[in-house]
mmCIF file as Biopython writes it, N, C-alpha, C and O atoms, coordinates in Angstrom:
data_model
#
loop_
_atom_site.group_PDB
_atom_site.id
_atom_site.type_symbol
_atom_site.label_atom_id
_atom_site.label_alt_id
_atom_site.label_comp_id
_atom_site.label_asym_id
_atom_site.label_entity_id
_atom_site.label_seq_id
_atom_site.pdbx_PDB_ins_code
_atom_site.Cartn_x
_atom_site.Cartn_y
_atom_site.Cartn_z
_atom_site.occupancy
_atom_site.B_iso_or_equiv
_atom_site.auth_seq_id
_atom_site.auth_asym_id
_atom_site.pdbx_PDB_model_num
ATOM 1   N N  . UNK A ? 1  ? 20.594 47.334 -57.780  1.0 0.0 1  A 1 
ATOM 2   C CA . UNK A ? 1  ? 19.947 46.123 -57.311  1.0 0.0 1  A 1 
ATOM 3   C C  . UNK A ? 1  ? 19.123 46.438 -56.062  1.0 0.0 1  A 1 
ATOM 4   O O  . UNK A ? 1  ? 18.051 45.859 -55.889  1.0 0.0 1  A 1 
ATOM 5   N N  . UNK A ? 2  ? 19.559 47.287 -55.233  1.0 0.0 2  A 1 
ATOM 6   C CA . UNK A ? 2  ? 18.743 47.702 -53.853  1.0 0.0 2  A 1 
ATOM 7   C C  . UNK A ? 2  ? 17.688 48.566 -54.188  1.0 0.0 2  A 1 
ATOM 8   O O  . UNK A ? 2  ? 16.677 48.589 -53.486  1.0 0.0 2  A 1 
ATOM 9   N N  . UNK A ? 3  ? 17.832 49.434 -55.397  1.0 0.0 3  A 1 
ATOM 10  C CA . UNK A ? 3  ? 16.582 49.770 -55.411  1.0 0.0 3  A 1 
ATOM 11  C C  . UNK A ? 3  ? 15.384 48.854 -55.911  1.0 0.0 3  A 1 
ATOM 12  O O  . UNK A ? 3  ? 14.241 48.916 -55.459  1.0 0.0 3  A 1 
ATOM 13  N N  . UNK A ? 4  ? 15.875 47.880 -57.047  1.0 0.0 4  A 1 
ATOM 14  C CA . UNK A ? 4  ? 14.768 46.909 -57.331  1.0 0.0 4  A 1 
ATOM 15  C C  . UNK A ? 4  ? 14.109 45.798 -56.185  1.0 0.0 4  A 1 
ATOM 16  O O  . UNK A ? 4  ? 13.028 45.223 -56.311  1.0 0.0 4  A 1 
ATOM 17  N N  . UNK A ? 5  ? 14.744 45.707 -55.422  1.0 0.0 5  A 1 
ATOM 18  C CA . UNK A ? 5  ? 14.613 44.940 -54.348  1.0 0.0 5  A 1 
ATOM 19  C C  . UNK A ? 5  ? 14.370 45.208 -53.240  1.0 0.0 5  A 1 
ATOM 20  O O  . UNK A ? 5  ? 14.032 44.272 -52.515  1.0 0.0 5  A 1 
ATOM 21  N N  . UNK A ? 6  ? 14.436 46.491 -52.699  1.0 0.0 6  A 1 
ATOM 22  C CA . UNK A ? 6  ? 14.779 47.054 -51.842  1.0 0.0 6  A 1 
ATOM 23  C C  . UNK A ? 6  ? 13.553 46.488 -50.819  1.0 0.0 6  A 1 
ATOM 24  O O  . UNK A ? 6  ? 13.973 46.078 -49.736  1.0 0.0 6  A 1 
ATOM 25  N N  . UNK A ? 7  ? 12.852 46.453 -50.919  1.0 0.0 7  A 1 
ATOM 26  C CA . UNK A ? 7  ? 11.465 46.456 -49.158  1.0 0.0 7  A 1 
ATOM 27  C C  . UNK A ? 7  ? 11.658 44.721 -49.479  1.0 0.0 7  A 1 
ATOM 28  O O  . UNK A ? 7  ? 10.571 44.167 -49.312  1.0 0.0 7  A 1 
ATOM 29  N N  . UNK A ? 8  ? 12.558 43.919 -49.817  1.0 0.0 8  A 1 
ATOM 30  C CA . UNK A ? 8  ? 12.160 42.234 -50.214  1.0 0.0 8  A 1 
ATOM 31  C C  . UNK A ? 8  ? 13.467 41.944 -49.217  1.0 0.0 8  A 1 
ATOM 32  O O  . UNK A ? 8  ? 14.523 42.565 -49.096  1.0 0.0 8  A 1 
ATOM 33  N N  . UNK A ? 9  ? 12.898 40.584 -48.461  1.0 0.0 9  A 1 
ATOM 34  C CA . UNK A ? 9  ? 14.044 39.567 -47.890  1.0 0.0 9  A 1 
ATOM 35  C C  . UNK A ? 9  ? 14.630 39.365 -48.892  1.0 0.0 9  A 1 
ATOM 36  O O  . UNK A ? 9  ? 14.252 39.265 -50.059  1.0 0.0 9  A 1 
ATOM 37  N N  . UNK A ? 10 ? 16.298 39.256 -48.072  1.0 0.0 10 A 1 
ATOM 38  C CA . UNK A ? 10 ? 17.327 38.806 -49.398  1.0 0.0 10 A 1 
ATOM 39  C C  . UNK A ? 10 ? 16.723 37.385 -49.563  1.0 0.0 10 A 1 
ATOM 40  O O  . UNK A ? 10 ? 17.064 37.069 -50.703  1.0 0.0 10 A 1 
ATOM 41  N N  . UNK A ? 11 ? 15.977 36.318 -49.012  1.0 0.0 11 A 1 
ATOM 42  C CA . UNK A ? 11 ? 15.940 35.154 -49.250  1.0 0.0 11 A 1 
ATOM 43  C C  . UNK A ? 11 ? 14.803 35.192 -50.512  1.0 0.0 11 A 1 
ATOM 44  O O  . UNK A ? 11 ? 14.648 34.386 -51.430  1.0 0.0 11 A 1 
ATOM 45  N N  . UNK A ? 12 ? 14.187 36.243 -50.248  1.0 0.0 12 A 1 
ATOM 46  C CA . UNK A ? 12 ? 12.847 36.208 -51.755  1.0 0.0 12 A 1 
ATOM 47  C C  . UNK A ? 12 ? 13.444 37.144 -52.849  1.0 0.0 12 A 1 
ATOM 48  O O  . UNK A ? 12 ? 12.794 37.357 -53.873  1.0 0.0 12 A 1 
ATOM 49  N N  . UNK A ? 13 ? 14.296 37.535 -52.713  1.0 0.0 13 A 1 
ATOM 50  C CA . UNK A ? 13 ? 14.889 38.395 -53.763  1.0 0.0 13 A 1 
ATOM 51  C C  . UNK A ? 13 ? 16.180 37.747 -54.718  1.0 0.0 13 A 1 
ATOM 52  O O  . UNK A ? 13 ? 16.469 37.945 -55.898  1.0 0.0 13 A 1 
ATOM 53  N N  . UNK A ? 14 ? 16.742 36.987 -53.786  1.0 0.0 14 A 1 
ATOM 54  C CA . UNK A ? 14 ? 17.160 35.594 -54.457  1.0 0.0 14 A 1 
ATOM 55  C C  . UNK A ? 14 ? 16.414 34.538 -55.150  1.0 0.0 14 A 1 
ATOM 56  O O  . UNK A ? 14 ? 16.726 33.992 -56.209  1.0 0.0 14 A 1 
ATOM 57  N N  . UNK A ? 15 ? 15.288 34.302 -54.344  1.0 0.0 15 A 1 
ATOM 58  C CA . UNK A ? 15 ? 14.292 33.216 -55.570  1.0 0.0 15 A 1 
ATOM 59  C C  . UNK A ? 15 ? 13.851 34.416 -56.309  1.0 0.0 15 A 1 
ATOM 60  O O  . UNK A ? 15 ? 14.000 34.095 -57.488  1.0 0.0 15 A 1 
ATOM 61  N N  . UNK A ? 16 ? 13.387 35.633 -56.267  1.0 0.0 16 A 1 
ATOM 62  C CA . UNK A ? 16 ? 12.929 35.962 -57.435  1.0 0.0 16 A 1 
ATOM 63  C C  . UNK A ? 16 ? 14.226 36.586 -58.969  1.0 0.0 16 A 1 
ATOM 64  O O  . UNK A ? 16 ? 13.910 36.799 -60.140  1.0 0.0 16 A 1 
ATOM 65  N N  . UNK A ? 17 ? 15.508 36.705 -58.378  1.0 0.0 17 A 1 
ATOM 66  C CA . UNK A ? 17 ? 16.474 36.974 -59.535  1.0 0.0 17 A 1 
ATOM 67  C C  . UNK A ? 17 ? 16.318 35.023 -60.285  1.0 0.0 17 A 1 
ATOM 68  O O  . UNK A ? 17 ? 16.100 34.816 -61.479  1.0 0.0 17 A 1 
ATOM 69  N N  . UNK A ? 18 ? 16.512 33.789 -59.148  1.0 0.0 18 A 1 
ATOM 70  C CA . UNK A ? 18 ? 17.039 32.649 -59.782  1.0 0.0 18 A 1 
ATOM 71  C C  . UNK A ? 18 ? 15.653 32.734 -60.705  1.0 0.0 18 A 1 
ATOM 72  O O  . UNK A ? 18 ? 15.891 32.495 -61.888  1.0 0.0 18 A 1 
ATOM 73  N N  . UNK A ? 19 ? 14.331 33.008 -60.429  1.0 0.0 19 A 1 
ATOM 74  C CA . UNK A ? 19 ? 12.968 32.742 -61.494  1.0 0.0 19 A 1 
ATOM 75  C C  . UNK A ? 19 ? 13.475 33.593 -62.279  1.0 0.0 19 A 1 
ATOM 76  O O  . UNK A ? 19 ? 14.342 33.004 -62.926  1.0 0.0 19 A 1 
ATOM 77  N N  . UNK A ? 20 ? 13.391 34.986 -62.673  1.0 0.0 20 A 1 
ATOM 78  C CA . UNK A ? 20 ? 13.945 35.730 -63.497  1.0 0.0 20 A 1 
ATOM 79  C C  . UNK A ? 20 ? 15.017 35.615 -64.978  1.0 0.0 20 A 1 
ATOM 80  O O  . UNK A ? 20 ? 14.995 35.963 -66.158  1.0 0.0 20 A 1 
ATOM 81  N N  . UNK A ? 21 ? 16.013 34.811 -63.910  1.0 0.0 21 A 1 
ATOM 82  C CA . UNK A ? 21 ? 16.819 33.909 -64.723  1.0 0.0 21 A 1 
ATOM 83  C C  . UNK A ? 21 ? 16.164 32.975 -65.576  1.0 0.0 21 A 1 
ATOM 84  O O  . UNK A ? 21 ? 16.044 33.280 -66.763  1.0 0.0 21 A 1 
ATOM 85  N N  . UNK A ? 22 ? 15.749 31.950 -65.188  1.0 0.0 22 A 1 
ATOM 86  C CA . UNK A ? 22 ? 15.138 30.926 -65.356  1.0 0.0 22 A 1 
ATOM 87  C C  . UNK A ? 22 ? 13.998 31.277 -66.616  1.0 0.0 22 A 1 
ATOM 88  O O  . UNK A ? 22 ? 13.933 30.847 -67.768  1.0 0.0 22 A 1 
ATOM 89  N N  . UNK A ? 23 ? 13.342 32.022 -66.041  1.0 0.0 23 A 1 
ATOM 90  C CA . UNK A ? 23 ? 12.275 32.640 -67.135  1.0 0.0 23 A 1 
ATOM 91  C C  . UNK A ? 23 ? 12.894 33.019 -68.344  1.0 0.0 23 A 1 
ATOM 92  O O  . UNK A ? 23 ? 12.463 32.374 -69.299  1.0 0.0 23 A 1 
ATOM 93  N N  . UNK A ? 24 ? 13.984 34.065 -68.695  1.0 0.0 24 A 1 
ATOM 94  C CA . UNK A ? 24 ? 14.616 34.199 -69.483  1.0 0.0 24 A 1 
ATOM 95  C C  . UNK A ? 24 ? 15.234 33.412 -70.327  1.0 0.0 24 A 1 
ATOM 96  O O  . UNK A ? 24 ? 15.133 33.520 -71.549  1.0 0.0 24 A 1 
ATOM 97  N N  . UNK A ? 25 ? 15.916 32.565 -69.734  1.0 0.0 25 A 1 
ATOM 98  C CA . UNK A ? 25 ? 16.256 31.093 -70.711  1.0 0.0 25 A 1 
ATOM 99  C C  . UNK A ? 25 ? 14.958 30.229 -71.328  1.0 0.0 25 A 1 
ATOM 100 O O  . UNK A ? 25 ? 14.987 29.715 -72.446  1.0 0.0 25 A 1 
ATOM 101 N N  . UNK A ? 26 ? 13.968 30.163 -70.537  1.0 0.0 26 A 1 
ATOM 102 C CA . UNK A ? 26 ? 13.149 29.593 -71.453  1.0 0.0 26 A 1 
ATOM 103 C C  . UNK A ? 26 ? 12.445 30.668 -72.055  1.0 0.0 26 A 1 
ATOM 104 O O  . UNK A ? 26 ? 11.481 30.005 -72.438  1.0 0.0 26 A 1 
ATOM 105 N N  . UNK A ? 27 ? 12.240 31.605 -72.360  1.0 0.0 27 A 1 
ATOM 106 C CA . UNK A ? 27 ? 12.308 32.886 -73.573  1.0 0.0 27 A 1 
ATOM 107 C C  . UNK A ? 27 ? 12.719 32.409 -74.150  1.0 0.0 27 A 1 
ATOM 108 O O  . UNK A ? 27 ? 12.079 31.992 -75.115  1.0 0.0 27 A 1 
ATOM 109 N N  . UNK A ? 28 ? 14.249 32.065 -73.998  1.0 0.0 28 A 1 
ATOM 110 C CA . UNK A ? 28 ? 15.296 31.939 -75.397  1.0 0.0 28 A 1 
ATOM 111 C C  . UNK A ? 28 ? 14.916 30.842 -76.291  1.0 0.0 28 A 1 
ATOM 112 O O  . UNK A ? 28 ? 15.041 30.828 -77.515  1.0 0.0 28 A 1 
ATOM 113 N N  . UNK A ? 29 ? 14.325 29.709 -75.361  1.0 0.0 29 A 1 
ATOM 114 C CA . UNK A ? 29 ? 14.581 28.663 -75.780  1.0 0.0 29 A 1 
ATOM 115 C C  . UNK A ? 29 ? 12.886 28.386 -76.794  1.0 0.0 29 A 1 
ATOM 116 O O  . UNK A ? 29 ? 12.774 27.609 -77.743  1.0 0.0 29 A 1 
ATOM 117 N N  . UNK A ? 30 ? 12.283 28.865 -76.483  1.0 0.0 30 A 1 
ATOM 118 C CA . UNK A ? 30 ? 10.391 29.275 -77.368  1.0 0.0 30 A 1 
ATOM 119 C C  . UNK A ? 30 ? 11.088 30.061 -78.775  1.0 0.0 30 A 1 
ATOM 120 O O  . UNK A ? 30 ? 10.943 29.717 -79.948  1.0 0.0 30 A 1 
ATOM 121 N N  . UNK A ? 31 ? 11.965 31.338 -78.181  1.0 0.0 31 A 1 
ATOM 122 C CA . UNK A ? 31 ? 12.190 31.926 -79.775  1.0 0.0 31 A 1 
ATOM 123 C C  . UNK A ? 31 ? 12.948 31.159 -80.538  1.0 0.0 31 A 1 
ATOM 124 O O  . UNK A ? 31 ? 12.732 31.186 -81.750  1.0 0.0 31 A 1 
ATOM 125 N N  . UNK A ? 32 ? 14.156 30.182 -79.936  1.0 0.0 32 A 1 
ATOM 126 C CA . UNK A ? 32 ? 15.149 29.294 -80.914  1.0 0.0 32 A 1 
ATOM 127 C C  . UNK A ? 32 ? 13.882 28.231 -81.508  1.0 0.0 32 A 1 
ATOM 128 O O  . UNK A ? 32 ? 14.103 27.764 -82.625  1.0 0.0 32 A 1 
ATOM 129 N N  . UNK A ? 33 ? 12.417 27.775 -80.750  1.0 0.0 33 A 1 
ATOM 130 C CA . UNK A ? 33 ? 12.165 26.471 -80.997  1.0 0.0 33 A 1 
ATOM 131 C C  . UNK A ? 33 ? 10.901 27.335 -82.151  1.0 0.0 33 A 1 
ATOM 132 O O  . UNK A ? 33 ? 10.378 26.537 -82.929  1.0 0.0 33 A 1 
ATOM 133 N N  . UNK A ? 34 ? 10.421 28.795 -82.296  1.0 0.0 34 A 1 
ATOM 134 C CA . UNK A ? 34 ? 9.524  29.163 -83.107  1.0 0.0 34 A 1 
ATOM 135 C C  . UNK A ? 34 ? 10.916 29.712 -84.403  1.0 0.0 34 A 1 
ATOM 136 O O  . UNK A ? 34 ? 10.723 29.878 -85.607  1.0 0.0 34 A 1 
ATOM 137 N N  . UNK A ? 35 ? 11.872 29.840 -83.866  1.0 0.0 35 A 1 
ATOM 138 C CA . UNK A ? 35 ? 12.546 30.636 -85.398  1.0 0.0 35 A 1 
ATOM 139 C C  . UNK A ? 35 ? 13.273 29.294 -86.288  1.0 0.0 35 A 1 
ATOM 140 O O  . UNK A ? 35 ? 14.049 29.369 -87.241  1.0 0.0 35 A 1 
ATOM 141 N N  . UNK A ? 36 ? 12.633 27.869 -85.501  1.0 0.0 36 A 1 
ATOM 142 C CA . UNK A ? 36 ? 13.137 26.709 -86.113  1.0 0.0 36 A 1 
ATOM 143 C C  . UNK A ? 36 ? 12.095 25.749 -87.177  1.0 0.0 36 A 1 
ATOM 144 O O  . UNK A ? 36 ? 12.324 24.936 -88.073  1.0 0.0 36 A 1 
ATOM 145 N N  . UNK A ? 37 ? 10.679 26.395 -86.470  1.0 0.0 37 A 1 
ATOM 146 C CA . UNK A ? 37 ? 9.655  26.004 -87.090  1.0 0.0 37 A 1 
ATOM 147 C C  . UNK A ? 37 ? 9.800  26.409 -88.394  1.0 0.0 37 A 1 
ATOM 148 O O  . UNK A ? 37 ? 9.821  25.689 -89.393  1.0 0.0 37 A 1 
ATOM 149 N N  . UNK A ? 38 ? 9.958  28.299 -88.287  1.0 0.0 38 A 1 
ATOM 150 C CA . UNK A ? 38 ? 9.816  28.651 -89.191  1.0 0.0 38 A 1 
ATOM 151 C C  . UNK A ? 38 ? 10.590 28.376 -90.212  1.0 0.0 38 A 1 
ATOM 152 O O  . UNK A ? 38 ? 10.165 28.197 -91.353  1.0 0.0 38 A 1 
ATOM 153 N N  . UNK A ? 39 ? 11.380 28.340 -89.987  1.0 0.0 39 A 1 
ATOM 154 C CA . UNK A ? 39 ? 12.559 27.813 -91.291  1.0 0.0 39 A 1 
ATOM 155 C C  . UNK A ? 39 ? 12.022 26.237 -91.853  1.0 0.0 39 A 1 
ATOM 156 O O  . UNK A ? 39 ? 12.300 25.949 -93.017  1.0 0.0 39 A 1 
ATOM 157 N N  . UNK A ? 40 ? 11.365 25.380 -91.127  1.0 0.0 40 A 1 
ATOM 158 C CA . UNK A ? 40 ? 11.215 24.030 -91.737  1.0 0.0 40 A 1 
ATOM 159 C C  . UNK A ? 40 ? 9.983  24.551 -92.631  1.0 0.0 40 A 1 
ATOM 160 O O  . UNK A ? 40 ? 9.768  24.178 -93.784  1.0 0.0 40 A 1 
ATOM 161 N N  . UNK A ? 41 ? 9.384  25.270 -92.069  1.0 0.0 41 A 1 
ATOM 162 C CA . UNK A ? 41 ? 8.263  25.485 -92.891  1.0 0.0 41 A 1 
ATOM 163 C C  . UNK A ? 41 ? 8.276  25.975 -94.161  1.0 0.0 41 A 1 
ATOM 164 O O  . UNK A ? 41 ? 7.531  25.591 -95.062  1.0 0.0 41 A 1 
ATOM 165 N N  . UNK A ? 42 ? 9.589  27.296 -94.294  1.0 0.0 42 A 1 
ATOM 166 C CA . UNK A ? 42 ? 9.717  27.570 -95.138  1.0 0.0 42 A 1 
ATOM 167 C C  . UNK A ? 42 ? 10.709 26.769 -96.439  1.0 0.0 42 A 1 
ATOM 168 O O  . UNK A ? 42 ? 10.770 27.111 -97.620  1.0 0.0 42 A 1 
ATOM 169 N N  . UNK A ? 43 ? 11.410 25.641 -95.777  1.0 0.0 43 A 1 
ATOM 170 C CA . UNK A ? 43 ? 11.912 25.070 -96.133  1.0 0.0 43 A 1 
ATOM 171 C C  . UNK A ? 43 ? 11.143 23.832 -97.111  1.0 0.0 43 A 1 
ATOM 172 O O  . UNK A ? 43 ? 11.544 23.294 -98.142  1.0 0.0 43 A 1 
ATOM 173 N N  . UNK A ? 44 ? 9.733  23.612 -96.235  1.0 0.0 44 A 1 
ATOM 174 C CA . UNK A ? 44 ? 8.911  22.660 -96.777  1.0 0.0 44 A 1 
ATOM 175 C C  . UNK A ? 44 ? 8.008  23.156 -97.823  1.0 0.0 44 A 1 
ATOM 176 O O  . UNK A ? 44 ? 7.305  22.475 -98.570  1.0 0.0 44 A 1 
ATOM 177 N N  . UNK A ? 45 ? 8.138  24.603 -97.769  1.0 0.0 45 A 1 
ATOM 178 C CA . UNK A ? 45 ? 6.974  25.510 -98.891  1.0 0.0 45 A 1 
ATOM 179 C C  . UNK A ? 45 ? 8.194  25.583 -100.128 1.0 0.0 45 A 1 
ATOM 180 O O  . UNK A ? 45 ? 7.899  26.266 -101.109 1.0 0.0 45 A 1 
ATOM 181 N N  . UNK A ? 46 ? 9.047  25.157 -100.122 1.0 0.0 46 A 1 
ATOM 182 C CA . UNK A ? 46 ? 10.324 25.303 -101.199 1.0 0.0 46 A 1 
ATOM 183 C C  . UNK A ? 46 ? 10.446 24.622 -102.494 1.0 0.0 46 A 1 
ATOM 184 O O  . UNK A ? 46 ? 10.822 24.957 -103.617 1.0 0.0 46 A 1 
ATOM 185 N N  . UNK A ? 47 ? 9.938  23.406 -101.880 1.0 0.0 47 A 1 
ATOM 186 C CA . UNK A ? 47 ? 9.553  22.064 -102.663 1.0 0.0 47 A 1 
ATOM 187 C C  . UNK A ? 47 ? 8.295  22.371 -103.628 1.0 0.0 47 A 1 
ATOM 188 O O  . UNK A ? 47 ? 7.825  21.478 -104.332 1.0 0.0 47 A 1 
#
C-alpha cells in the first residue's frame, strides 16, 4: 500500500482508495445491468 501511495497525504489517499472502491462497484453494477440486457434480448429473439 505505501508503495502505491507513497508521495500522497493519507487524507488523499483515503479519498482516492474510497473512489476506487466506489468505481468498482459501479463496474459491477454496468456488467450485472449489460449481462441482463442481454439475456432479455435473447430471451425476446426466442419467441
Amino acid at each position: 500500500m505505501r508503495l502505491k501511495y507513497g508521495g500522497m497525504a493519507a487524507d488523499l489517499a483515503k479519498q482516492l482508495r474510497a473512489l476506487e472502491k466506489e468505481n468498482a462497484r459501479l463496474k459491477k453494477l454496468v456488467a450485472d445491468q449489460a449481462l441482463d440486457m442481454e439475456f432479455l434480448k435473447e430471451a425476446a429473439n426466442a419467441n
